[in-house]
C-alpha positions in Angstrom: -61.6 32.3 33.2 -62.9 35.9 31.7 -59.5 36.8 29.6 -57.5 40.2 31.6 -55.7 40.5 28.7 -57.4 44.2 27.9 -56.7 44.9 31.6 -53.2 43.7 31.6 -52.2 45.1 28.5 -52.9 48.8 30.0 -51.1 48.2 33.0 -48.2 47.2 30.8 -48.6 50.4 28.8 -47.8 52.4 32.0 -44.6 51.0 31.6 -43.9 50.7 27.8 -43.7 53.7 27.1 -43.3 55.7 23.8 -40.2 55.7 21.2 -36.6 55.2 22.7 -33.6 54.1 21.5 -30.9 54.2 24.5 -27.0 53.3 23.2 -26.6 51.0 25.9 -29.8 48.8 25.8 -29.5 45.3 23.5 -32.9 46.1 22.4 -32.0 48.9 20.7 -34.7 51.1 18.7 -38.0 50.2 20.6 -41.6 51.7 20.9 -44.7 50.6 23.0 -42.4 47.9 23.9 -41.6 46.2 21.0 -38.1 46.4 19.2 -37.3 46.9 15.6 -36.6 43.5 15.6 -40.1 42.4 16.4 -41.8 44.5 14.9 -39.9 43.7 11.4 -40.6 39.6 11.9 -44.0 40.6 12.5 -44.2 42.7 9.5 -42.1 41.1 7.3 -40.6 44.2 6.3 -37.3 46.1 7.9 -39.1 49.1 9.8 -37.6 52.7 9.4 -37.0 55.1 12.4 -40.4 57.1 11.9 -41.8 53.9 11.4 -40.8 52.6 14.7 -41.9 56.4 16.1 -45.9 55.9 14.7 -46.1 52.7 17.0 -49.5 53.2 19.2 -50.7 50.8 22.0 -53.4 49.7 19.5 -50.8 48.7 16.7 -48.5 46.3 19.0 -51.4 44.3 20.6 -51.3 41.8 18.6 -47.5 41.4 19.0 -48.0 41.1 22.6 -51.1 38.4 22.8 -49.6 36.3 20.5 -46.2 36.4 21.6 -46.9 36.7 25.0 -49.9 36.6 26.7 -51.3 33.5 24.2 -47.5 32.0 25.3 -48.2 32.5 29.3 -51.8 30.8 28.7 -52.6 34.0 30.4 -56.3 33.4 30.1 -55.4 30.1 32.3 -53.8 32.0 35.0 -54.8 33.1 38.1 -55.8 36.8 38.6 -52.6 38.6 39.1 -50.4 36.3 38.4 -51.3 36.5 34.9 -50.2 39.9 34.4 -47.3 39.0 36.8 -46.0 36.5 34.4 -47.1 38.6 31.5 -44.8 41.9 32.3 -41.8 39.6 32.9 -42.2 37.9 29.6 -42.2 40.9 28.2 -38.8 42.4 29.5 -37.0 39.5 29.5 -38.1 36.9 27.5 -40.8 34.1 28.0 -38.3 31.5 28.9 -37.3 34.1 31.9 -40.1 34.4 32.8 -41.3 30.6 33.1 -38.4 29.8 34.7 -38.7 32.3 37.4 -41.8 31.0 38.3 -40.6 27.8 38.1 -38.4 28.5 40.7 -40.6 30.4 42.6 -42.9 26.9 42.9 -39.8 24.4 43.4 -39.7 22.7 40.3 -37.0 21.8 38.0 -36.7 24.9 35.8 -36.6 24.0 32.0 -38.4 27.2 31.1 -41.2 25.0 29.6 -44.9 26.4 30.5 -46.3 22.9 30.5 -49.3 21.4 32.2 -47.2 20.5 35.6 -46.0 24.0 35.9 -49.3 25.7 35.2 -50.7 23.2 37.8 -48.6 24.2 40.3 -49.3 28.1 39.9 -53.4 27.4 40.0 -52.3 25.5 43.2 -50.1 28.3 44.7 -50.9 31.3 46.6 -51.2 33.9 44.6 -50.0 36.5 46.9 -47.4 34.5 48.1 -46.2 34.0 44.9 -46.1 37.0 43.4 -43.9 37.9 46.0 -41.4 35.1 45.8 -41.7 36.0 42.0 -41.0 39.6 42.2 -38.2 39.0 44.2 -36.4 36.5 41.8 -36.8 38.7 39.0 -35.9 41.8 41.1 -32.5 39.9 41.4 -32.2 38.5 38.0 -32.4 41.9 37.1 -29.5 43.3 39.6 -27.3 40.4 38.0 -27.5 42.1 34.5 -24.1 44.3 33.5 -26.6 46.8 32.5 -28.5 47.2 36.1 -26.1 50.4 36.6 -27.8 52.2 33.5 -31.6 50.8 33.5 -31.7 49.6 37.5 -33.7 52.4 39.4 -36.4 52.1 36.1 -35.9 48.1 36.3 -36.8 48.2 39.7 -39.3 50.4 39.9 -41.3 48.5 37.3 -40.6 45.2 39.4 -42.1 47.1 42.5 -45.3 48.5 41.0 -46.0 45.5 39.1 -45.8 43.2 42.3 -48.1 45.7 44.3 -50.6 45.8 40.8 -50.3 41.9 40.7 -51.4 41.6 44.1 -54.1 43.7 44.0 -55.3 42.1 41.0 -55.5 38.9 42.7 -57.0 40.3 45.5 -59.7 41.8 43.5 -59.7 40.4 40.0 
């Protein structure tokens, strides 16, 4: 498969916004997505406040196809499902995110991307999945002690990313 991760990286943009650093989320001091945290191990060095502010799209991509998309084997995915999978890995972690979809298919959930799981998701319908999907992280999501605070933006993205998922598959 042609990679989408170009594609899928500026659909994720529309939802990782610029600099924030909210009391109440874990992540703490973020930008484009990534967290301090991140962006330190991936520089080796412990990232300031204005450092964290300069973060651009262009400076994180690396972060997020290594970590993330490479991680998904979102080049190996379906159309859709890819960025799908992608978002959620993300927000809230890759082992969230595998197991989700594990779910999703009816397997046993170990949050391990191997070759059975990735099997069963070419096999799947991708529509029908991302769906099933959306839904399971929708209420993974709603289970968080934090859903009061970040729930209408939480859900939100979960919305738009299932209808941009689907229509990705549709039309990928």
């Amino acid at each position: 498969m042609i990679s989408t991760f170009e594609y899928a990286m500026r659909l994720l943009m529309r939802h990782e916004g610029g600099f924030v650093n909210h009391p109440s989320d874990p992540g703490g001091m973020t930008c484009c997505g990534v967290t301090k945290a991140v962006w330190d191990a991936h520089t080796g060095k412990s990232a300031t406040e204005a450092d964290m502010r300069a973060l651009t799209p262009q400076a994180v991509q690396p972060i997020y196809k290594a970590r993330y998309w490479d991680t998904i084997h979102g080049d190996d995915l379906p159309h859709g499902i890819d960025y799908c999978l992608f978002d959620c890995a993300v927000k809230s972690g890759l082992g969230r995110a595998v197991t989700l979809a594990q779910f999703a298919l009816h397997q046993t959930a170990d949050g391990s991307l191997g070759p059975k799981t990735l099997a069963a998701i070419q096999e799947a319908d991708p529509v029908e999945f991302i769906e099933d999907y959306s839904q399971r992280r929708l209420d993974f999501l709603k289970s968080l002690p934090t859903w009061p605070t970040f729930g209408k933006g939480w859900g939100k993205r979960v919305s738009e990313v299932e209808l941009e998922s689907k229509e990705f598959s549709r039309n990928g």
